[in-house]
Phi, psi and omega in degrees: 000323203280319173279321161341284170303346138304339184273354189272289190330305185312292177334287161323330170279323169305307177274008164242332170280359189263333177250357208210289232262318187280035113309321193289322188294307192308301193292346175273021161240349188272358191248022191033065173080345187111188176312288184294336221048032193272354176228062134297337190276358177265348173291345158300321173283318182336276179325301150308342130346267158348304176297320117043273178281264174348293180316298185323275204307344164256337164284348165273319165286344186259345170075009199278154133206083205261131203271012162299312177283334185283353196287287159339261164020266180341290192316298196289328152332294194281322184275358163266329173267348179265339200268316153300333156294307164318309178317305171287320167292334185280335187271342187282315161305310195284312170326286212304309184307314198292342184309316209264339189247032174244000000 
């Protein structure tokens, strides 16, 4: 079982960072922070994200399963998937206002 959740975790962190955050990183530099730039203030998780996603990736290539990377994993796993649940709700509200205001 312990191992199953190893081979999982790395994927998961891989595919939100393959679907979610490095869109996120490209469109906060291509829209230069946004109206205002505030969300240069996102880039700090983004990156941990990344690191993340790398770590993942070296832990799939080497094959390990040493439970210092399933800890890692985990971590990142969970601040990734919450972090990706906040995103949908903030594009899901601003859908809901231009909606609410016409």
């Amino acid at each position: 079982m312990l191992a199953r959740i190893a081979k999982v975790l790395p994927a998961l962190v891989i595919g939100l960072n393959v679907l979610v955050f490095v869109p996120m990183t490209v469109w906060i530099f291509i829209s230069d922070g946004g109206p205002m730039g505030f969300s240069y203030l996102g880039l700090p998780f983004t990156f941990f994200m990344h690191v993340g996603g790398v770590l993942s990736a070296i832990q799939l290539v080497r094959k390990s399963d040493r439970m210092v990377y399933l800890i890692l994993n985990a971590i990142f796993a969970i601040v990734g998937v919450y972090l990706t649940l906040l995103y949908f709700n903030n594009v899901w509200t601003s859908i809901l206002e231009k909606v609410s205001s016409v």
